[in-house]
N, C-alpha and C positions, 0 to 999 in steps of 0.2 A: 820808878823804873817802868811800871804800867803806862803810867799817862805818856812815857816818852816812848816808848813800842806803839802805844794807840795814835798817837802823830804821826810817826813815821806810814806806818799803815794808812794811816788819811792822807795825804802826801802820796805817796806810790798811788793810791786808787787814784787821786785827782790828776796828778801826772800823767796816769796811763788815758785817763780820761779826754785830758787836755791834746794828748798823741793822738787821741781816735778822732776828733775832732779836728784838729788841724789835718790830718791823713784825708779825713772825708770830705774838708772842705777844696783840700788841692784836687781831688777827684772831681769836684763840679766845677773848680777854674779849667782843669784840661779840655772837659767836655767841652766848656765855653767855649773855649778857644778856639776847638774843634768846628763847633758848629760854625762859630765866626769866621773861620778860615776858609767853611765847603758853603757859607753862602756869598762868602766873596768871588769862589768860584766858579757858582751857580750867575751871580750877576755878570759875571765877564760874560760866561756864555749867553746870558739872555740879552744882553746889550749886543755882540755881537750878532745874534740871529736879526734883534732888529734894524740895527744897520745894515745889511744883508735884505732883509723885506724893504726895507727904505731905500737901497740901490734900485729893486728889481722893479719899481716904479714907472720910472723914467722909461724902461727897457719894454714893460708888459703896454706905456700908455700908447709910446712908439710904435710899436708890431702891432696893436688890437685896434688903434684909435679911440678905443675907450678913453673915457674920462675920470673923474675921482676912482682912480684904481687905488684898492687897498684903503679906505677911507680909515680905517680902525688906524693903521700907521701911524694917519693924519691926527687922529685924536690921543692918540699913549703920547704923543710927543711932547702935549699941552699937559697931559696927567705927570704927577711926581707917584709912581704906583711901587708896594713891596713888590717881591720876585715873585710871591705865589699870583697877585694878580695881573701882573706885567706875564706872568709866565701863564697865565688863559686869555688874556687878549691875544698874543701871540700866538695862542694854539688856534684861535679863533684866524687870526692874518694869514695863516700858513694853509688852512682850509680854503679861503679865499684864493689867494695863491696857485694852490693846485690847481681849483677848477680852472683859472685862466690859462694854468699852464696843459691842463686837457682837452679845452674848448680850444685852442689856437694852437695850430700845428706848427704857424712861423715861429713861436717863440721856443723851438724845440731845436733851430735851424739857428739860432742866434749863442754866439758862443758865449757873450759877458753873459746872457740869459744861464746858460748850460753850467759856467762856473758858479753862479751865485745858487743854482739849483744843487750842485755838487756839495758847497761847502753849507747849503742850510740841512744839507742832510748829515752832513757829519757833526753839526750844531746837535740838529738829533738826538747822533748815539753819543754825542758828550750830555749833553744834558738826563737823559735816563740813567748813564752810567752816573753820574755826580749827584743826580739827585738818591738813587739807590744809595751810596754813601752817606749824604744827608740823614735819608731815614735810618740806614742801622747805628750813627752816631746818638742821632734821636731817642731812638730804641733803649739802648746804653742807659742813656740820662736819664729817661722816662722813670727806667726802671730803679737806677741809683736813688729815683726822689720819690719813689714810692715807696719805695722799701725800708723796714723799719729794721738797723737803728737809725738810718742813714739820713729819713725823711724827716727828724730833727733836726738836723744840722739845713735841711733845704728851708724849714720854718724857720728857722733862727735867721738866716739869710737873706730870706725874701723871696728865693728862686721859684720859679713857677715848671708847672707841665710847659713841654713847649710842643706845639704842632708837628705833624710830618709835613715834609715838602708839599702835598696837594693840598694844604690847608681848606679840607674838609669839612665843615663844622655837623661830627654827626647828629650834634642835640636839634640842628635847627631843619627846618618844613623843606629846605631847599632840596629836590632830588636832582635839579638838572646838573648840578658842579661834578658828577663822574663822568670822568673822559673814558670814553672803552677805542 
């Protein structure tokens, strides 16, 4: 009667066990999901901003008679780049951008100019808002796979830290990758 009360009790802790586990591993597919779902929305916006920079081309070589305007454009187009580095080229094109759009009054007078300015600004505030979401998704996970008991179930897995959206690398020499 012993040995079968002592089974049963093995049994119920392994079961409960086997629940915590399966519980915590559905908790880092959601995350996934998550995160895979707000970088696919991060990549719309960033592919839209650059076709937008890649409209405004034609429009800035037109009005300034400049030449290789926006050269960085010309070069993401031949790269196959993640969002974090597709998304500092881009902060880099939109710098560019501006000065042309501050140095030349005509392309202030120019209305395809004036729309593609409109909606890189609302690229903008979609891209800060989406990437704020990013990182508190982030955050979440971060914190799920650090914390114990949970950071077993992320060894067992294979899941890793994952980055914030500015993919950062604090460990390394680099200081110029902060945007202010």
């Amino acid at each position: 009667m012993d040995i079968l009360i002592y089974s049963l009790i093995v049994f119920i802790i392994i079961c409960l066990i086997l629940i915590w586990v399966i519980s915590t591993y559905n908790k880092f597919q959601s995350f996934i999901i998550r995160i895979n779902e707000s970088e696919a929305s991060i990549d719309t916006t960033l592919r839209k901003r650059f076709d937008l920079l890649n409209k405004s081309i034609g429009i800035i070589e037109e009005n300034t008679k400049e030449k290789n305007v926006l050269e960085i454009i010309g070069k993401i187009r031949s790269k196959k780049l993640s969002n974090f580095d597709l998304d500092r080229q881009l902060y880099d094109a939109i710098n560019e951008y501006t000065r042309y759009k501050e140095k030349y009054n005509d392309l202030k007078n120019n209305t395809d100019f004036l729309k593609i300015d409109i909606e890189l600004n609302e690229t903008e505030s979609e891209i800060v808002a989406l990437r704020k979401y990013y990182n508190d998704i982030i955050t979440d996970y971060n914190k799920l796979a650090k914390s114990f008991p949970s950071n077993l179930v992320r060894i067992m897995c294979k899941y890793k830290k994952k980055p914030y959206f500015d993919g950062k690398n604090m460990d390394d020499d680099i200081t110029n990758d902060f945007k202010l």
